[in-house]
C-alpha positions, 0 to 999 in steps of 0.5 A: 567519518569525522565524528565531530562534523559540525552540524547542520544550523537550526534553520537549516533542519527547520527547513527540512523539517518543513520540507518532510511535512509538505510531502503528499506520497510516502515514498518522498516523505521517506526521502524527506526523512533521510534527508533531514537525518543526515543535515542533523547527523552529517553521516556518510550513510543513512539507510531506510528499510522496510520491515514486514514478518514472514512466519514470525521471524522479520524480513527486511527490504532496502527502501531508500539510500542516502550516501553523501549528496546522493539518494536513491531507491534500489526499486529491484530489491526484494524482502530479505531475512534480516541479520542479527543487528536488525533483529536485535534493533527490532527486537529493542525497538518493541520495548523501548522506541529510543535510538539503539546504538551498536557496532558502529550504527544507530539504529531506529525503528519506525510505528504505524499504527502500533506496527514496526514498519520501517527500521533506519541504519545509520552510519555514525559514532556515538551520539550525545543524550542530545543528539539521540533525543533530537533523532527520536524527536524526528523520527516521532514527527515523521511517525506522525506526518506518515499516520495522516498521509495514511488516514488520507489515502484510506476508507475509514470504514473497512481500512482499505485504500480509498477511490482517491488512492485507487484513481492515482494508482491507475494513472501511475501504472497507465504513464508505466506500463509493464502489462503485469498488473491486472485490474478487477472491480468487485461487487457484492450479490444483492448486497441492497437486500442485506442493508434492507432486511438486516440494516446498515450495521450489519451490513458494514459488518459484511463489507468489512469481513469482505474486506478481511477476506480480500486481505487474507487470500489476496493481500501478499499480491494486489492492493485493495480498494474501496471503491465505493458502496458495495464495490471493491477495487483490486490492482493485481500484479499478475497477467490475468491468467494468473489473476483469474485463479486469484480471484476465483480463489476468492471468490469461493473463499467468500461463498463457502464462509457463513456471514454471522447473521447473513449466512451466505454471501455472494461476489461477481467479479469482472476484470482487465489486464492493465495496458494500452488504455488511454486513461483510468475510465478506459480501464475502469469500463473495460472492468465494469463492463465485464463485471455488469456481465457477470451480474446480468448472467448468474452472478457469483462468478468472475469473467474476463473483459477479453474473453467476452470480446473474443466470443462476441459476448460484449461489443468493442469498447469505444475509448474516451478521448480528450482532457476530460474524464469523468469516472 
């Protein structure tokens, strides 16, 4: 590439400044980025990859690509070991947040919440103390923007996606449908009787170990949602026969642990495959329904919307029609 491209005018990277902090999903707000760093850089290839750890060691997964005038998102790409460079680059960044440069590449990680994220690779010969200060300048920007749209979509008390993002993540799966997602909606057993003897801090103590737990058995396969009170959201991406062994796993991870002060705590669960249904309420009933079951039979347990149908349990579901919704 020709290393002495002129750069994109002042103006120009404002207004893709400008465009990088309208964003409102992080999927475009990472598009947003790379196309600001490549007006202010002029380099052939800009690279965005996602960084998570597998047994200590980092793997990576290709977010975004920007070649030229094209971008795109390589949604088929998997989580790799990452190679030399990228380690070395992660490794660099734990210490000293600041471009790395190195055979040819620059190399830029990217914190949320104290946690390298995201790892940029960059096409591009050395760059001025300018040009590496303004890049760092950017990536802090993006850094910033990223950690509010994180606050946006979460529940403040146990960190857990919110209803906001749970009802935006049925109406993109329901406009896509792969019937590989399931939905179960979780409650917590007689959980007003433990805000009545113990009070409420200890009661979010119980919401948020629940919430621990639901990350640390199910957290690799579904999103988690707060839904609301004691009520948890979770988007599985199996069919449900592969769901049900999940949620039954949690479940009796839930029951055999000794809550500090509570003791034992208790979860029934009701849960649908995604698919078919008309609108968010539609799946959200068909979950409901199956888990209002649960509580009305015994509690501490899981059932299957389609089962009880099937053996006459609960009747068929109505749909809800029309522009209205009211969930």
């Amino acid at each position: 590439m020709d290393q002495h491209a002129q750069p994109s005018s002042i103006a120009t990277l404002m207004e893709q400044m400008a465009k990088m902090t309208s964003q409102r999903e992080q999927r475009e707000l990472e598009r947003a980025l790379l196309e600001l760093v490549s007006a202010f850089l002029q380099s052939d290839s800009i690279a965005l990859y996602g960084v998570r750890y597998a047994e200590s060691l980092p793997e990576l997964k290709l977010l975004q690509v920007a070649e030229k005038d094209s971008q795109i998102s390589p949604d088929s790409c998997g989580w790799l070991p990452a190679g030399d460079d990228a380690r070395k680059a992660i490794a660099i960044g734990r210490d000293h947040r600041a471009p790395w440069e190195y055979g040819g590449h620059i190399w830029q990680v990217i914190y949320q919440k104290n946690n390298i994220i995201a790892l940029l690779q960059i096409e591009h010969g050395p760059l001025t103390p300018d040009e590496l200060g303004f890049l760092s300048g950017m990536v802090r920007i993006h850094e910033n923007y990223l950690r509010l749209l994180y606050d946006a979509e979460r529940d403040m008390l146990t960190g857990l996606l919110n209803r906001r993002s749970f009802d935006a993540r049925l109406y993109e799966l329901l406009d896509n449908p792969d019937y590989q997602h399931t939905l179960a909606l979780v409650d917590i057993d007689h959980f007003k009787l433990v805000n009545d003897r113990y009070g409420h801090i200890v009661g979010d103590e119980v919401l948020l170990l629940v919430a621990h737990h639901m990350e640390q058995v199910l957290g690799a396969h579904a999103q988690l949602y707060r839904y609301g009170g004691e009520e948890f959201g979770i988007i599985l991406r199996d069919e449900p026969q592969l769901a049900m062994t999940r949620l039954e796993a949690l479940r009796e991870n839930i029951a055999s642990f000794n809550f500090p002060q509570v003791g034992a705590v208790k979860i029934s669960m009701g849960y649908v495959l995604i698919g078919g249904q008309m609108l968010p309420a539609n799946v959200v009933e068909q979950a409901d329904r199956a888990l209002y079951y649960a509580k009305e039979n015994g509690r501490n347990q899981t059932c299957a919307y389609t089962q009880l149908l099937q053996r006459g349990e609960i009747a068929a579901q109505i749909p809800y029609e029309g522009d209205i919704e009211l969930f």
